[in-house]
C-alpha positions in Angstrom: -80.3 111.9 200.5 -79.7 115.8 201.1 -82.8 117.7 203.5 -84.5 119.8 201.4 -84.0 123.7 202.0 -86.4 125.1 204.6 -87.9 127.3 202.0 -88.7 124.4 199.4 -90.1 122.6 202.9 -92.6 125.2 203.2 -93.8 125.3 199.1 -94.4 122.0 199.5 -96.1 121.6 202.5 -99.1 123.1 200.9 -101.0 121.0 198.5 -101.9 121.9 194.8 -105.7 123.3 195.9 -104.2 125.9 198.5 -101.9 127.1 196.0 -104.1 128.4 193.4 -106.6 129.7 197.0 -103.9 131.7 197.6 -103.3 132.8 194.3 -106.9 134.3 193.5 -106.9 135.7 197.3 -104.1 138.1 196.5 -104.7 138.7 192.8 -109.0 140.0 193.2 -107.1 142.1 196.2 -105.2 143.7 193.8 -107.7 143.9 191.2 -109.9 145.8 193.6 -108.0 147.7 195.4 -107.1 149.4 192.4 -110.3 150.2 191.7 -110.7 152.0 195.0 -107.3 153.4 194.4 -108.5 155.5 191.3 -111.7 156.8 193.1 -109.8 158.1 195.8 -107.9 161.6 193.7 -111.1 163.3 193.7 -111.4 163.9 197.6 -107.5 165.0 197.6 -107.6 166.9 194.5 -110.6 169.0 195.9 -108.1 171.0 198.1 -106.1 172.1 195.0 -109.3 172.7 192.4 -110.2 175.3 194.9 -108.0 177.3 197.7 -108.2 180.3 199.7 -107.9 183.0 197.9 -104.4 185.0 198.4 -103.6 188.7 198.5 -101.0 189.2 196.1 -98.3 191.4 196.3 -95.3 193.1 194.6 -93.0 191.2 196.0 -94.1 188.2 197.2 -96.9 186.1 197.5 -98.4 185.4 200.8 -101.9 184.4 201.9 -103.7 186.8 204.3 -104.6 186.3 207.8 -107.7 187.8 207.5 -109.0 185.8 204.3 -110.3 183.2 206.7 -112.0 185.3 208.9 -113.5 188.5 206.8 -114.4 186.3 203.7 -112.9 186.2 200.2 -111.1 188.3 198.4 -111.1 189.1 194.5 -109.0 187.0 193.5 -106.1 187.9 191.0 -106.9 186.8 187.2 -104.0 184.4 186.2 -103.0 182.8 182.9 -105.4 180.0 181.2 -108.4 181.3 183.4 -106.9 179.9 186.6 -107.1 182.4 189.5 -105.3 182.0 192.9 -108.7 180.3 194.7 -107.8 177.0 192.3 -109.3 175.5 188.9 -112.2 177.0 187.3 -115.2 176.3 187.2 -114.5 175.5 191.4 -113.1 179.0 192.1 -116.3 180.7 192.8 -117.9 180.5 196.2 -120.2 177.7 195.4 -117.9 175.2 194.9 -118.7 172.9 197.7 -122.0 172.5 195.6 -119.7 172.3 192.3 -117.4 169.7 193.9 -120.2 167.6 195.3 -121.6 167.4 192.3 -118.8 165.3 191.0 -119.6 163.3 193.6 -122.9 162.9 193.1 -122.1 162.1 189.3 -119.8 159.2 189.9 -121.9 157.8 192.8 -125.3 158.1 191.3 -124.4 156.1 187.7 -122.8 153.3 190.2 -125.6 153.1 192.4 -128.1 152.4 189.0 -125.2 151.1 187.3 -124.8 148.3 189.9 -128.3 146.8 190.0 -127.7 145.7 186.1 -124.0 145.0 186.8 -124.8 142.0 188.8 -127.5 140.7 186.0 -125.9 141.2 183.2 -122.7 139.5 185.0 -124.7 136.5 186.0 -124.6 135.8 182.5 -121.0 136.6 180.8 -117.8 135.2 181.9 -116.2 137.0 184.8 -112.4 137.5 183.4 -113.6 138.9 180.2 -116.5 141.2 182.0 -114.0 142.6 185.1 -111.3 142.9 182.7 -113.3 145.3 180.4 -114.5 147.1 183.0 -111.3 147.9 184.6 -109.6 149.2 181.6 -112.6 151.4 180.9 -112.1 152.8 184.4 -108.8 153.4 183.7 -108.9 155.3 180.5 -112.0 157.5 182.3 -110.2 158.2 185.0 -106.8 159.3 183.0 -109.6 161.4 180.9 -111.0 163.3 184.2 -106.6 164.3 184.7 -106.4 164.9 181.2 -108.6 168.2 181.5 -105.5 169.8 183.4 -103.0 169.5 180.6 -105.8 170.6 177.8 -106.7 173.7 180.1 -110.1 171.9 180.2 -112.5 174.0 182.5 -116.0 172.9 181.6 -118.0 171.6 184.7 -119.9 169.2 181.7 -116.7 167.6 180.7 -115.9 166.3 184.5 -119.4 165.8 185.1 -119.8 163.2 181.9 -116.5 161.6 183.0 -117.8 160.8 186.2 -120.6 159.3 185.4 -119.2 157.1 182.4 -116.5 156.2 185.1 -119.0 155.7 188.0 -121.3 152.8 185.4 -117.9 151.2 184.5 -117.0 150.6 187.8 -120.0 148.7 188.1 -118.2 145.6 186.7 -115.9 145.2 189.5 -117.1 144.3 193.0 -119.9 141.9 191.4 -117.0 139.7 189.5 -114.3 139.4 192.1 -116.9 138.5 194.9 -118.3 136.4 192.5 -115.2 134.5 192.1 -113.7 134.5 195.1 -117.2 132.7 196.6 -116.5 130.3 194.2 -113.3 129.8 195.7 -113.6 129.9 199.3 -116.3 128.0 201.4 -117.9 129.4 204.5 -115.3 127.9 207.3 -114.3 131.1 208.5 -115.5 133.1 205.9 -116.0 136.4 208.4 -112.3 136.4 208.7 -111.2 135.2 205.3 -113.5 137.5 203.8 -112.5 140.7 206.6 -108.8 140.4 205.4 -110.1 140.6 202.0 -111.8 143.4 202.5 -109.1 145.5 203.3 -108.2 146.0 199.8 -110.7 148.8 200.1 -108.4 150.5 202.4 -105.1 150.0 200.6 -106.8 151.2 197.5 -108.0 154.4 199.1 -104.3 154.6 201.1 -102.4 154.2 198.7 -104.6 156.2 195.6 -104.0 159.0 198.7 -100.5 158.9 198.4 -99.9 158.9 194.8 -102.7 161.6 193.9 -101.1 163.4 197.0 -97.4 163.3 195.6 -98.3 165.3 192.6 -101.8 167.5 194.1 -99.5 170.6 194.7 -97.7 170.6 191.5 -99.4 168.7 188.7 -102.9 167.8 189.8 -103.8 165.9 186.6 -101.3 163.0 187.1 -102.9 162.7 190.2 -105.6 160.9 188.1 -103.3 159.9 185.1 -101.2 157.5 187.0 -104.2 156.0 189.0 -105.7 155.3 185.6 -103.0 153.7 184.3 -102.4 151.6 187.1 -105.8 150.3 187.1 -105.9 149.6 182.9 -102.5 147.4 183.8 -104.2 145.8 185.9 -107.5 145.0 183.5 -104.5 143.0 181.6 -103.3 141.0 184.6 -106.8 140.1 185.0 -107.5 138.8 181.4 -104.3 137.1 181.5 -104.6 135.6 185.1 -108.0 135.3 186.2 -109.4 131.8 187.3 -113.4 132.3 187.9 -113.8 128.9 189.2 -112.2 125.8 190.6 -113.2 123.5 188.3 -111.6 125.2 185.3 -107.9 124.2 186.6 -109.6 120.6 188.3 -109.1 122.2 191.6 -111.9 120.9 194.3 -114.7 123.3 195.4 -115.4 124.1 198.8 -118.7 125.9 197.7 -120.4 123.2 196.1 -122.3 120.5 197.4 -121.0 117.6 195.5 -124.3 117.7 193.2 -124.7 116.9 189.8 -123.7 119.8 188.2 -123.0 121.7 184.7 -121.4 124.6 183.1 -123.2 126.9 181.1 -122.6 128.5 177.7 -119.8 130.9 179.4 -118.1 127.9 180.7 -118.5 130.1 184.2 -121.2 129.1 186.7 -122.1 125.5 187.9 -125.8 124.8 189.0 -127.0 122.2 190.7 -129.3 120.1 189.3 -132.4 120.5 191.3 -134.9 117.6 192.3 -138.1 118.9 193.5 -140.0 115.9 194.5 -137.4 114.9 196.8 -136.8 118.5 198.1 -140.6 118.5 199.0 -140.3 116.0 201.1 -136.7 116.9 203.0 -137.5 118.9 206.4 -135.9 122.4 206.2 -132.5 122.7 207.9 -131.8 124.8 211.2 -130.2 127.5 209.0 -133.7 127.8 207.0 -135.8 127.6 210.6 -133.3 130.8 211.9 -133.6 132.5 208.8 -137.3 132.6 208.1 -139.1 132.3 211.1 -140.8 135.7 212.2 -140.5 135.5 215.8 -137.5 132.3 216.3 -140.9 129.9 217.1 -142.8 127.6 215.2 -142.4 126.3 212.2 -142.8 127.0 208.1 -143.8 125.2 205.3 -140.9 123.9 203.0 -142.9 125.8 200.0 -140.9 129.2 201.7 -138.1 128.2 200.0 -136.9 130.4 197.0 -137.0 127.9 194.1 -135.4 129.2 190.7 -136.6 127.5 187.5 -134.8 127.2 184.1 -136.2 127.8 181.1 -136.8 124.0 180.7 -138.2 123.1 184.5 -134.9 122.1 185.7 -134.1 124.8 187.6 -130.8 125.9 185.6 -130.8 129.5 185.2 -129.6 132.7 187.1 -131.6 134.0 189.7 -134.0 136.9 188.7 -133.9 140.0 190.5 -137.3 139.2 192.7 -136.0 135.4 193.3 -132.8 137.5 195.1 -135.0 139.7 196.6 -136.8 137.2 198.6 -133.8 135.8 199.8 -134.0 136.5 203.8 -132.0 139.0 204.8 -131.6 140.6 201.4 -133.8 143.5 202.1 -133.0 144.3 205.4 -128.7 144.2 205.1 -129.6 145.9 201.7 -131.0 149.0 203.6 -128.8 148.9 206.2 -125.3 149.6 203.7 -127.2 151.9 202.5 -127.2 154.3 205.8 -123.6 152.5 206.3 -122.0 153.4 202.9 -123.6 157.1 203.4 -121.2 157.6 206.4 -118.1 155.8 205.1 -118.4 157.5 201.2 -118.6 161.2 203.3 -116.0 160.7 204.7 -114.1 158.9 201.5 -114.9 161.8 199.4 -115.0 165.2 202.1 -112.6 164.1 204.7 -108.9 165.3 203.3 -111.2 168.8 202.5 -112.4 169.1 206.4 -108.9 168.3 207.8 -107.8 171.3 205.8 -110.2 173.8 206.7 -109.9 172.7 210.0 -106.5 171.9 210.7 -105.8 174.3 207.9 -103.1 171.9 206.3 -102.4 172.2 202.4 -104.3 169.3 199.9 -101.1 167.0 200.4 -100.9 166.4 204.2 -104.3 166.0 204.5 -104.5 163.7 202.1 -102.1 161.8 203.4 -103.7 162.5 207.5 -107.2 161.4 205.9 -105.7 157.6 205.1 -105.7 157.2 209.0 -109.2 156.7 208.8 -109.1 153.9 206.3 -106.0 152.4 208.4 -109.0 152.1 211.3 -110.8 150.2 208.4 -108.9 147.6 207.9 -108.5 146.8 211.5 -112.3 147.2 211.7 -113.0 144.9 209.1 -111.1 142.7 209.8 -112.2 142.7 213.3 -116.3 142.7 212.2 -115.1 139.0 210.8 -113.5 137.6 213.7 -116.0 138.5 216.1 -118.8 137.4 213.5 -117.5 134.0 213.2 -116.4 133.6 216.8 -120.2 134.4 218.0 -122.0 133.3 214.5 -124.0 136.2 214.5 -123.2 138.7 211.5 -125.9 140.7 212.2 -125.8 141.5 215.6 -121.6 142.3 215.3 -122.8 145.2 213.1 -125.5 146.0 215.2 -122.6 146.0 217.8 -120.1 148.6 215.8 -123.2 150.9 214.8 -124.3 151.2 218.1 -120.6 152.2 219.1 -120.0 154.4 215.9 -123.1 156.9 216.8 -121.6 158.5 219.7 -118.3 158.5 217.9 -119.5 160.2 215.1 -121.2 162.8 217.5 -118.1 163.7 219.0 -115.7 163.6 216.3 -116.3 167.1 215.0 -116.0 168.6 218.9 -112.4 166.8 219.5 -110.9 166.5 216.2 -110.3 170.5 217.0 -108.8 169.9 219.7 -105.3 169.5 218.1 -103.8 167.3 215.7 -103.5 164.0 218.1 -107.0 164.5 218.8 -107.9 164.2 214.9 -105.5 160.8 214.6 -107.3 159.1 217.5 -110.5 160.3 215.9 -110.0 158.9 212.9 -108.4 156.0 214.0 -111.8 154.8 215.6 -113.8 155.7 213.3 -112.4 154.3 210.8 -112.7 151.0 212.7 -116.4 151.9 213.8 -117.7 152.6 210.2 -115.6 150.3 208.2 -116.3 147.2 209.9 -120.2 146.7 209.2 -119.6 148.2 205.8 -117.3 145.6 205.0 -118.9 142.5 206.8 -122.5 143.4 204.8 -120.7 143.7 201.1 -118.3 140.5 201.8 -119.3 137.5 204.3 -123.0 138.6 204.6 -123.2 138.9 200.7 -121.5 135.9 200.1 -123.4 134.3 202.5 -126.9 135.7 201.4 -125.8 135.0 197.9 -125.2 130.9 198.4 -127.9 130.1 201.0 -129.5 127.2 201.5 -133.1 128.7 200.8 -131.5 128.9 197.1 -132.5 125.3 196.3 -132.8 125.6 192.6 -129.9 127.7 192.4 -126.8 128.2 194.6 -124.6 130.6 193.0 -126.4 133.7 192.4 -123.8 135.5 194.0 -123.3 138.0 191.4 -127.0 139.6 191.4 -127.5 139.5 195.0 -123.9 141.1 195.4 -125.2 143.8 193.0 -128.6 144.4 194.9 -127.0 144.4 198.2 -124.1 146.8 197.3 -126.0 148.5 194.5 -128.2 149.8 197.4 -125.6 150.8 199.5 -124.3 152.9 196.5 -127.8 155.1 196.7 -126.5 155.9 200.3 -122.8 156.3 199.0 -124.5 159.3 196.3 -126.6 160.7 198.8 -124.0 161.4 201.5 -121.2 163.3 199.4 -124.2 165.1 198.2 -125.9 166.0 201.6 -122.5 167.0 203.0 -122.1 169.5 199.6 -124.8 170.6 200.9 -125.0 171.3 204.4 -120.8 171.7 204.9 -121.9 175.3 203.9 -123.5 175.7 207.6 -121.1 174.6 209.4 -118.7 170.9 209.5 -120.9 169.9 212.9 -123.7 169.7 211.0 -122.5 167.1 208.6 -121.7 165.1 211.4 -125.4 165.1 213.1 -126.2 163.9 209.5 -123.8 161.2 209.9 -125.1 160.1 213.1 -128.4 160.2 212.3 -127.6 158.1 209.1 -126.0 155.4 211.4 -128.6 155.0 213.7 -130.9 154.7 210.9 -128.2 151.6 209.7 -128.9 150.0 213.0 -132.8 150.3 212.9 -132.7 148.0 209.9 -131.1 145.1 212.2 -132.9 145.1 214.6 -135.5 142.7 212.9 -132.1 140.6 212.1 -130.4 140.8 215.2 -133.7 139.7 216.7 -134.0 136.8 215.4 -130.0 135.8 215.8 -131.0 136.0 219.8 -133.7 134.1 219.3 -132.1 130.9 217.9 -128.8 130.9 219.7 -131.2 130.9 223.5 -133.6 128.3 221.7 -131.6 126.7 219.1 -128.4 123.7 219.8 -125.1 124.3 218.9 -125.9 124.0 215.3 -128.6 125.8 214.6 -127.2 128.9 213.6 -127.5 131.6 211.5 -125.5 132.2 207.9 -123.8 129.1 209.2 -122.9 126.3 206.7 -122.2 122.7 208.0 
């Protein structure tokens, strides 16, 4: 009998199980990085909606030296109310404040949209809720490049596109979190979940490149084609998607092996919970690190966050107060907050600020600014390794914060310095910020959102996701908007902001971090935080 090729060798050397593992791995990549791929035309478009404004001559066209320096000038009236300072309405000299509020827009309907995302996806099936969601974003965000070809210059019509676009959104990181925690069990989730992440970076990478390709030309399919990439991929979702295990008989590394059932949407499986018996079970070292005030002591088994069905049997989602008491909740909660101010800043004002200050046109510096989310995947990826090599996911963020403050400080200072000066820059930066932002919205979430303390319910990972990251979102508004804002006075400002917003990220872990010492110098080998046996 022949050898089988090397390449059949290798199919089946993987069993049935790791197949479809692999197969929902790279497909909620995809599906989310094309999410982050159609937010990211705003931040390079910026540098085309408004320019400096040009001295026009007879003969040619040519900008002046002393634009820059002596202020504007008055700008020469073109065709279809367009003037050579860009798009109106952004052509007047508060358009930092016209072009954060865009910002502000989208980022304020996700941060409200996100708190009822994760509820109202606790309860519907994930394929048919992401898949909705992704081709409303799509048709929203075609809309927004749609205004260039209907000479569209009302500040209301982008405005109203942003925010329908920004509650849309909503659907998406809830659902594929969601399902890939049903998926993937917590051996090495830091890492498994830190390569994941990345998919934030290639979304805003390559949604740089495409919306740069057409910026200097024809702006508006610099959000037509990022649209319609993200609708196609709202039909690969309907068609592909596998929320759970169970639905193709594949085994489940998440549950327990408890009696369990599937509810109305055919999506989530809850344990069936027995209290008396649960009463009368000692808590588990994970519990003592988690809840104990100081790492001493002891606490009462009644601590634990029990989540009762309508009928006493403990069968339905969690409520928004049962996540809330979840340890941990609250403090990582305000900690993306301050960490997603930083990271959206620079997501939505960084291509801008490399071209005032390396005065390069909107397409190089969009395509400079994906350096920094090049650091990010390294970062996040890095934030898991370490995080499961120590078992301490706060204190690695605590780590990277600490590091990112002085960072930050200096970034403005060397990044004039010259053009290898900026790479560097944004190279470790990129690692800095990125890495607690993703470890808090993937492992920690995940984490958080099937924790032991859940005894009546162990898969409320779609609301706690949405609390956790729905919070962060109020930091991702606010910092876009504070750098509209103060930008005005002078690009060093916005980065004392940014430092100050970081160290305020690293005051909320301290409590956490605490507490992670504590066990690992009292505790044995197993007794360890966010750690699953």
């Amino acid at each position: 009998m022949a050898q089988l090729p090397a390449g059949i060798r290798f199919i089946v050397s993987f069993s049935r199980d790791q197949w479809y593992r692999t197969f929902i791995f790279i497909l909620t990549f995809l599906l989310y990085a094309s999410f982050h791929l159609s937010r990211k035309p705003i931040s390079i478009v910026k540098g085309e909606l408004h320019k400096y404004c040009a001295v026009w001559d007879e003969a040619e066209v040519r900008f002046s030296s002393q634009s820059n320096k002596a202020g504007y000038v008055t700008p020469r009236q073109l065709p279809d109310n367009k003037t050579d300072c860009g798009w109106a309405p952004f052509d007047k000299d508060n358009y930092q404040q016209l072009l954060g509020a865009l910002d502000y827009s989208f980022l304020c309907a996700y941060a409200i949209g996100m708190y009822l995302s994760g509820i109202i996806g606790e309860r519907l099936p994930i394929r048919y809720y992401l898949s909705f969601g992704m081709l409303a974003s799509g048709a929203f965000t075609a809309l927004f490049g749609l205004g260039y070809f209907y000479n569209i210059h009302s500040l209301g019509f982008y405005v109203v596109t942003q925010v329908i676009n920004g509650l849309v959104q909503t659907t998406g990181w809830p659902s594929v979190v969601t399902c890939l925690g049903n998926w993937f069990g917590k051996g090495r989730r830091g890492l498994i979940m830190g390569v994941w992440n990345s998919h934030t970076s290639v979304g805003n990478i390559l949604g740089s490149l495409i919306a740069g390709y057409w910026v200097s030309t024809c702006w508006g399919l610099s959000f037509i084609v990022p649209g319609a990439i993200v609708a196609a991929m709202g039909i690969v979702c309907f068609l592909f998607l596998i929320e759970h295990p169970k639905d193709v008989r594949c085994s489940s590394t998440l549950s327990t092996h408890s009696k369990g059932y599937e509810n109305g949407t055919n999506r989530f499986r809850l344990q069936k919970q027995i209290l008396n018996s649960e009463k009368n079970k000692p808590l588990d070292p994970e519990m003592q690190c988690l809840l104990l005030s100081d790492g001493k002591g002891s606490i009462h088994p009644n601590h634990v966050v029990i989540v009762r069905g309508d009928s006493g049997n403990g069968t339905a989602a969690i409520s928004f107060t049962g996540a809330l008491r979840i340890p941990g909740v609250i403090e990582f909660s305000l900690c993306l907050l301050f960490a997603k101010l930083v990271s959206y800043t620079f997501l939505f004002w960084l291509p801008l600020y490399i071209t005032n200050v390396d005065h390069l046109d909107a397409k190089k510096a969009g395509e400079l600014s994906t350096l920094f989310d090049v650091g990010g995947i390294f970062g996040g990826i890095l934030a898991g390794v370490i995080s499961d090599r120590l078992e301490k996911r706060a204190s690695t963020c605590g780590l990277m914060l600490l590091l990112a403050a002085p960072t930050l400080y200096t970034f403005s200072t060397i990044s004039r310095m010259g053009l290898e000066a900026t790479v560097a820059m944004l190279l470790l930066s990129g690692a800095l910020v990125s890495g607690p932002y993703a470890l808090i919205t993937t492992a920690v979430s995940t984490d958080l959102g099937t924790h032991k303390s859940l005894k009546g319910n162990a898969h409320a990972l779609s609301t706690v996701t949405a609390i956790i990251d729905g919070t962060g979102s109020v930091g991702a508004a606010l910092g876009p908007l504070l750098a509209g804002l103060i930008s005005p006075s002078g690009w060093s400002n916005v980065f004392y902001m940014l430092m100050l917003a970081d160290a305020c990220a690293l005051l909320f872990l301290i409590r956490l971090i605490h507490k992670e010492l504590s066990c690992s110098g009292s505790a044995t080998g197993d007794q360890v935080p966010f750690k699953e046996q």
